[in-house]
C-alpha positions in Angstrom: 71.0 101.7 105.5 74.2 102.7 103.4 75.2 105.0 105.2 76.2 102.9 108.1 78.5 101.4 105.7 82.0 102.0 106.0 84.0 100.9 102.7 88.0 101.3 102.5 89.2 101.8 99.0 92.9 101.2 98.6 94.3 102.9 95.1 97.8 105.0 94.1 95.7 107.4 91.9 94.3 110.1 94.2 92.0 111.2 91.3 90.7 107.6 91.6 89.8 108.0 95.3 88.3 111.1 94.8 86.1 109.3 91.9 85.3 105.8 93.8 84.9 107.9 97.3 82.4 110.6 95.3 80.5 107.5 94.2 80.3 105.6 97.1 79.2 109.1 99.3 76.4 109.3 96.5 74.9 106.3 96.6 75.1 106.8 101.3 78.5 104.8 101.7 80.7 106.2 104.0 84.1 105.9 102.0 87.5 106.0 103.7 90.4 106.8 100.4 93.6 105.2 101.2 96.3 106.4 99.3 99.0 103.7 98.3 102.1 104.0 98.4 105.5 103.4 96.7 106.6 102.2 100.0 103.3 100.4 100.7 100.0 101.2 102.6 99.7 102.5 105.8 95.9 100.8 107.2 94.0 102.2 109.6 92.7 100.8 112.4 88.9 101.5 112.0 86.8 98.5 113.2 83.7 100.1 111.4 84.9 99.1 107.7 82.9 96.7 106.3 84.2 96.2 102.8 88.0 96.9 100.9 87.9 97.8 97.4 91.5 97.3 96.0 92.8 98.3 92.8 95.0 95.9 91.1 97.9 97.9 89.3 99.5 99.5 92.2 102.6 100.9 91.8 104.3 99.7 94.7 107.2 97.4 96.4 104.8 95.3 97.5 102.2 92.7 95.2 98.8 93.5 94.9 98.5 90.0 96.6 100.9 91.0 99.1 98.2 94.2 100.0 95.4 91.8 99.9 97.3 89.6 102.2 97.9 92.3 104.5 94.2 93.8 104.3 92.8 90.1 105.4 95.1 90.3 108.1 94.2 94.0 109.1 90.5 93.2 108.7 89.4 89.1 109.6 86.2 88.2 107.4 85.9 91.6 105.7 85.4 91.0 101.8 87.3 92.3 99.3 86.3 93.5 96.0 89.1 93.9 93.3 89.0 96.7 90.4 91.1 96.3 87.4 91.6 97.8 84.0 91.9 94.1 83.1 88.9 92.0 81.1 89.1 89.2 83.9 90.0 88.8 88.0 93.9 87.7 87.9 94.6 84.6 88.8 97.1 85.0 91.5 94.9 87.2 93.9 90.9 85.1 93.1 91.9 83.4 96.2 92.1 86.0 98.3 89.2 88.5 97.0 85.6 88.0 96.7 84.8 89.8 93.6 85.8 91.6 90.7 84.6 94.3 89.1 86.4 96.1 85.4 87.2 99.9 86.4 84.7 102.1 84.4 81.8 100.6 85.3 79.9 102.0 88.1 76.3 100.4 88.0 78.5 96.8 88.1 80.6 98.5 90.6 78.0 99.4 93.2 75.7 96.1 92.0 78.9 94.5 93.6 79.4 96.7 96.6 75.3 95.6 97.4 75.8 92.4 97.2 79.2 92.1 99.7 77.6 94.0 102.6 74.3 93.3 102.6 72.6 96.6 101.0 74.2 98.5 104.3 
């Protein structure tokens, strides 16, 4: 069941949280916003998360690979799924994300989200 899902979504937009979190409550995920950052992100420590979704153009010190880097250390074996404004998944973070979805397409985006955790 979705709702036993718990998905972190790491963005600097807070209007984008609010959107990606609205979605993923609608369709029974429970979302957990993450606000990035010009110093960076702060991650929390909740061993319940089961999937990061990580926007790309952060505006940040750190590299979005940098973020990524640090999420795979926070969370061992937990997917990531990268959004992006770009047409295709940039090449210096493919290795360290498992899928990529274009912003502004929901039905992909949650096709995606399915497919990472299992349905819930």
């Amino acid at each position: 069941m979705a709702s036993q899902s718990t998905i972190l979504i790491l963005d600097d937009d807070p209007d984008h949280l609010k959107i990606y979190g609205w979605l993923l409550q609608q369709a029974g995920y429970a979302p957990i916003p993450c606000l990035v950052r010009r110093s960076g992100v702060e991650l929390p420590t909740d061993p319940a998360i089961r999937l990061v979704i990580l926007d790309y153009a952060l505006h940040t010190e750190s590299t979005p690979v940098e973020v990524a880097q640090s999420v795979i250390f926070a969370y061992p074996g937990i997917p990531i799924l990268l959004l992006s404004d770009i047409d295709g998944m940039p090449k210096d973070i493919a290795p360290f994300v498992r899928e990529f979805v274009r912003k502004g397409e929901p039905q992909k985006l949650m096709a995606a989200v399915s497919r990472l955790i299992g349905g819930g």
